[in-house]
C-alpha positions, -999 to +999 in steps of 0.1 A: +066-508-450+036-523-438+032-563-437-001-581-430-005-620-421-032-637-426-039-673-404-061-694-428-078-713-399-109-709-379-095-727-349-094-699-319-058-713-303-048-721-342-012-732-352-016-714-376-015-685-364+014-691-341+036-693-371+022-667-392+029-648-356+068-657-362+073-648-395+051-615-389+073-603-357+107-614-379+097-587-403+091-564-376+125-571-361+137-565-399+120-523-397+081-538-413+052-528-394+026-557-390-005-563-385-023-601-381-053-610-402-068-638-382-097-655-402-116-666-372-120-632-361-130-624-394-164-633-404-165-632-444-193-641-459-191-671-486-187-655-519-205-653-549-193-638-576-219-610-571-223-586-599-224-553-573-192-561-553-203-532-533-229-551-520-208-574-495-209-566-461-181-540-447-158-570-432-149-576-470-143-547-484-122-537-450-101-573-459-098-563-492-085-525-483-060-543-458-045-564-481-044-538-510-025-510-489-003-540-475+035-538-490+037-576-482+021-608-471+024-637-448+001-665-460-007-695-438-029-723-437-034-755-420-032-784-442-072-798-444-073-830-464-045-823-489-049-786-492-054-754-477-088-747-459-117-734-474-119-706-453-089-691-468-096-700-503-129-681-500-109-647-483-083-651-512-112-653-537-127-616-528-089-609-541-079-597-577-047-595-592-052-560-590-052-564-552-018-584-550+001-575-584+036-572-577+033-580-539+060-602-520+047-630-506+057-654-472+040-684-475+039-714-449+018-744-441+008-764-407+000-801-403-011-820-381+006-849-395+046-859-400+042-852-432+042-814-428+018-791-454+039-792-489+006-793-513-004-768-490+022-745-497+026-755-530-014-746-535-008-713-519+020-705-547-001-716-574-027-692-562-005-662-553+011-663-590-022-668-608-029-631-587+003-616-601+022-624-566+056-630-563+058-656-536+086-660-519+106-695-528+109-706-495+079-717-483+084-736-446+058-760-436+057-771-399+047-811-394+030-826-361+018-788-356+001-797-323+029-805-304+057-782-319+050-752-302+067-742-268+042-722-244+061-689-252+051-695-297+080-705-303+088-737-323+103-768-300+124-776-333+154-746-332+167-747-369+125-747-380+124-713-358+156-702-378+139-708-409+109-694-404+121-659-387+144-658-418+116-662-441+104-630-424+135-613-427+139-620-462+100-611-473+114-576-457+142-574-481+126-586-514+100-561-508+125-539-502+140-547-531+113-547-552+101-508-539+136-497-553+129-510-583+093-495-588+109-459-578+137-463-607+112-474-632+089-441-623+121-415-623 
């Protein structure tokens, strides 16, 4: 089973990515192999609706063969003015449903703020089911993100930690879950 995380945030020593990192190595721990998409190490081009898709450069059309071949996905985004970034809303837009249809979905939001990154999360899900997705309903958001983190990537707050690394197990299982069914439905 192959899982791939993608960190919705430009920012090199990103928050982001230290909780996708969590949920990812969870999954692991749960038999997944994973691999981290991190967007700031990924230099998509804005898109355009072209009418040749083959004519992006080779960084989307590797993205796109990542997250096709992926079982599952971890999804996470800082929260940027109400929503998600733009960065991520223009990697999920080289996406079709035919790219995520049927996939299991971890989704989970940063902020900077007490508030934590609900319409975040709650963007991402819109999104993820408008792609034929099956997001996961427990979607963890993590408040005051620059200050939550321990030096080791762990979160300071122990039952957010719990949650998160069971949101990881869990994508594990639905996909799981989800794989047995496909095989019935072929035999």
């Amino acid at each position: 089973m192959k899982i791939v995380g993608i960190a919705g945030s430009m920012n090199k020593c990103s928050t982001t990515k230290q909780a996708v990192a969590i949920v990812l190595d969870a999954a692991k721990a749960a038999g997944a192999d994973i691999e981290m998409i991190h967007l700031a190490d990924w230099k998509l081009p804005i898109y355009d609706d072209r009418e040749d898709a083959s004519t992006y450069p080779e960084v989307v059309h590797r993205f796109v063969q990542k997250i096709s071949e992926a079982d599952g996905l971890v999804i996470g985004s800082p929260e940027y003015h109400g929503t998600m970034t733009g960065a991520l809303k223009n990697a999920l837009d080289f996406l079709e449903g035919r790219h995520l249809r049927d996939k299991q979905v971890a989704l989970v939001g940063v902020a900077g703020g007490s508030m934590g990154a609900t319409n975040t999360v709650n963007t991402l899900q819109l999104i993820m089911r408008n792609l034929h997705a099956w997001p996961l309903p427990a979607s963890p958001s993590i408040p005051s993100a620059y200050n939550a983190f321990t030096p080791d990537g762990k979160l300071k707050d122990e039952r957010l930690q719990a949650r998160m690394e069971t949101l990881g197990q869990q994508l594990v299982e639905f996909v799981n879950l989800m794989n047995q069914k496909a095989e019935k439905q072929l035999q």
